[in-house]
C-alpha positions, 0 to 999 in steps of 0.5 A, a space after each residue: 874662121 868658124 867665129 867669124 862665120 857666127 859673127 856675120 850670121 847673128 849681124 845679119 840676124 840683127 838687120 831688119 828681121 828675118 822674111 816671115 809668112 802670114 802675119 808671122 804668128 804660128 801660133 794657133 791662127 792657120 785654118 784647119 783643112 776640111 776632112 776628105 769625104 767620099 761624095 755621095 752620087 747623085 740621082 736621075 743621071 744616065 751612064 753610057 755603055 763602055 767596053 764591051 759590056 754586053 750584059 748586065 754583070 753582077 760583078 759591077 762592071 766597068 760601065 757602072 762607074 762612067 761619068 753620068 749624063 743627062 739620061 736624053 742621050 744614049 745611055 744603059 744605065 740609069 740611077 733611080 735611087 740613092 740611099 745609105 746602108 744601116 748603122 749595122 754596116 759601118 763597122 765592116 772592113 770593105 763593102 758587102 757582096 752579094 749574099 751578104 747582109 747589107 747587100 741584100 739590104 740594098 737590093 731589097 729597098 731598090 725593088 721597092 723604090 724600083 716599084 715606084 719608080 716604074 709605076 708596077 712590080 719591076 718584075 713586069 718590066 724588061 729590066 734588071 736592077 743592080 745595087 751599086 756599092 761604093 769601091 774598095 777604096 771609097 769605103 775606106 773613105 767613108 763612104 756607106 751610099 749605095 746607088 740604085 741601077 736600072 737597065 733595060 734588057 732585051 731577054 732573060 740572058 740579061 742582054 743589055 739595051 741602049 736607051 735614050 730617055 729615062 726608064 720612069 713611069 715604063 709600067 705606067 700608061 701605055 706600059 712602054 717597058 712592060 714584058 708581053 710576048 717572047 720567043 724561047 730557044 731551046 736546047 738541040 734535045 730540046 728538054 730545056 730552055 736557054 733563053 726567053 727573048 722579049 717581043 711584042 704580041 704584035 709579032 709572030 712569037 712562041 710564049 707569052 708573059 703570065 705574071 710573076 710567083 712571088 714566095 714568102 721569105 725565108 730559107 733557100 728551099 733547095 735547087 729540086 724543091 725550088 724547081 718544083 714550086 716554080 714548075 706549079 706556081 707557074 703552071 697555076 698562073 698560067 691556068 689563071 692567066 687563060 681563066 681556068 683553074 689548074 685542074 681544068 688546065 689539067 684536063 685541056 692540056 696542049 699548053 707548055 710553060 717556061 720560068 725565069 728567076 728564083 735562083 740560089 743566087 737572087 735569093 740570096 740577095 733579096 730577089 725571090 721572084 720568078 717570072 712565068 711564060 704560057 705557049 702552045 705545047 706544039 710551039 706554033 707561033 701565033 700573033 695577039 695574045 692569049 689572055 682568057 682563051 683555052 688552048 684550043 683557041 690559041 
């Protein structure tokens, strides 16, 4: 039986010629498929809010990586910049967190590109910008792009506000997204300052924006010295703000100041800047500004 099953299997080998794909030469003929590349994003797209994302999360959350829109509709966030992070990054096993070397590298060119964008220090804005980096699994592609995010907030809590229209040219102009006046809340004892709410000068408030302190590079200094230099740098802008000098202040008084920024963490990913608020040391709420005024005048 098995000779009879080999006979009927080499006829039929010998009748017309087995089926064949393609031309029949394996040879060296069949393309090559392309390598599987993470692609980089693009620029000038808007992302909506999802979830419950309430504030800007330094933990990159869910709503950075939304299917981009055009930035006419509802959005929260905005890409403003795309770059690729140094040569010195390539060989790392996953992306850089913040405090790292290539995370503060990405940080540091979307402050700049930020300035441009804006049209000012994006310090004077009423934003937050975020460095987005590729995922784990998209490094493990390949991929070495970071995204620069810009996100309209409304306080120093970072709340997060839904725009429509792109965040470009905001300190240009009419400054529509420049920080004027704001409203801090204060603890029961009232000894410190849980959050700084932005509005406008138009509107009853109890502080207003006086610029930003910006140290030079460096180490972090410590949690008291840095309290201490923002508490005078601060204070000293604010005598300017106001065309007095610190030791004129000093002999005025009625005057109080809050601080935002500057903390262990920011500097640690590139961002040193500490934003400076002037009010009255009796917290009466005032409408306009007060640029140029001694406090008896506020």
């Amino acid at each position: 039986m098995a000779g009879v099953v080999a006979a009927l299997a080499l006829s039929l080998a010998g009748c017309g010629g087995a089926a064949t794909v393609g031309d029949g030469d394996l040879g060296g003929d069949w393309a090559l498929l392309p390598e599987a590349k993470v692609p980089t994003p693009d620029a000038g797209v808007c992302r909506p809010k999802t979830g419950d994302d309430k504030v800007v999360d330094w933990t990159l959350a869910a709503f950075f990586a939304e299917r981009p829109v055009p930035c006419t509709q509802s959005h929260v966030t905005e890409t403003y910049y795309v770059g690729k992070l140094p040569a010195s990054q390539s060989d790392r096993t996953s992306p850089p967190d913040p405090g790292d070397a290539g995370f503060k590298s990405a940080y540091t060119s979307c402050a700049k590109q930020a300035n441009t964008f804006l049209g000012g220090d994006f310090h004077d804005a009423r934003v937050s910008i975020v460095p987005v980096l590729p995922l784990e699994h998209e490094w493990q592609g390949g991929a070495r792009w970071y995204r620069c995010e810009i996100v309209e907030i409304s306080d120093t809590l970072e709340k997060i506000v839904a725009r429509t229209g792109s965040a470009k040219d905001g300190l240009r102009g009419s400054k529509p997204l420049a920080i004027t006046c704001a409203n801090d809340t204060l603890t029961d004892d009232k000894k410190y300052v849980t959050n700084i709410a932005f509005i406008a000068c138009a509107k009853p408030h109890y502080m207003e924006y006086t610029g930003t302190w910006l140290p030079g590079d460096g180490k972090w200094p410590g949690k008291d010295a840095q309290a201490t230099a923002k508490s005078r740098n601060c204070y000293r802008l604010g005598a300017e703000y106001l065309g007095m000098t610190a030791s004129e202040l000093d002999s005025t008084g009625g005057i109080a100041w809050d601080t935002w920024g500057g903390s262990e963490l920011m500097w640690s990913v590139g961002d040193r800047g500490v934003r400076c608020f002037l009010g009255d040391y009796d917290r009466k709420k005032r409408t306009g500004s007060i640029k140029g005024k001694k406090p008896s005048e506020f």
